[in-house]
N, C-alpha and C positions, 0 to 999 in steps of 0.2 A: 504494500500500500504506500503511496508518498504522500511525501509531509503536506500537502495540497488540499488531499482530502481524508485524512486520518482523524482530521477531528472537524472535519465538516457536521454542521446541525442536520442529527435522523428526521429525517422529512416526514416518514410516517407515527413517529413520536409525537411530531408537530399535528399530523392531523389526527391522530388520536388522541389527543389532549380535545383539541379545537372542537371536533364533534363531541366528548365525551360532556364537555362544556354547554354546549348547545342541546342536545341533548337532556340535560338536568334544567333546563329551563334558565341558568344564572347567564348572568352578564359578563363580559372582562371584570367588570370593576368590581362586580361582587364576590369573582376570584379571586382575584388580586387582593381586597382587603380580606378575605378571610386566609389565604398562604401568604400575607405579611410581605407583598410586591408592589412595584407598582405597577399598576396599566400600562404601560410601555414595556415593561420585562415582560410580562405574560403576553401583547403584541405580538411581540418577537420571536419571544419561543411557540405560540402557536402559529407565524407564518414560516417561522425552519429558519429563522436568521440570525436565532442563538442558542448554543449548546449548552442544557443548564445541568447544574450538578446533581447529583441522585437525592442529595437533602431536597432541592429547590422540586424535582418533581415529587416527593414525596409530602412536601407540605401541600402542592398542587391538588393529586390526587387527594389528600385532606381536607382541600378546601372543597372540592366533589365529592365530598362520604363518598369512599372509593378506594380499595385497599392497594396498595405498591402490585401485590399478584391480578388484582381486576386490569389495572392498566395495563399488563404487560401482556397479560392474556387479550387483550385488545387487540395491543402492538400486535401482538402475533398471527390475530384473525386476518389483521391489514395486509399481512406478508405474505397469506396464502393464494 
């Protein structure tokens, strides 16, 4: 892999955040203040244009009652 895209933002991270968000009915902003971000961080990481760290989606998925294994079993539905 090169250094170009090794730590490129998981696109479908991003969209299974995005939907997962849409989905529960809540807004950016009412993600963002319940995972302690702002509206612009969660922006970015739901359009893939920043790679956030495993706290940062873990407070996310907290802020969507939604366990670290639901989201990733998402990710994964996304993959197939």
């Amino acid at each position: 892999m090169n250094r170009s895209t090794e730590h490129a933002p998981d696109q479908t991270l991003a969209g299974a955040l995005r939907q997962l968000r849409r989905d529960s009915g809540s807004t950016q902003e009412d993600v963002a203040h319940r995972a302690g971000m702002t509206v612009a961080a969660l922006a970015r990481i739901e359009r893939g244009q920043a790679n956030p760290r495993w706290t940062t989606v873990g407070r996310i998925a907290g802020a969507l009652k939604i366990s670290l294994a639901d989201l990733i079993a998402t990710v994964e539905d996304a993959l197939v």
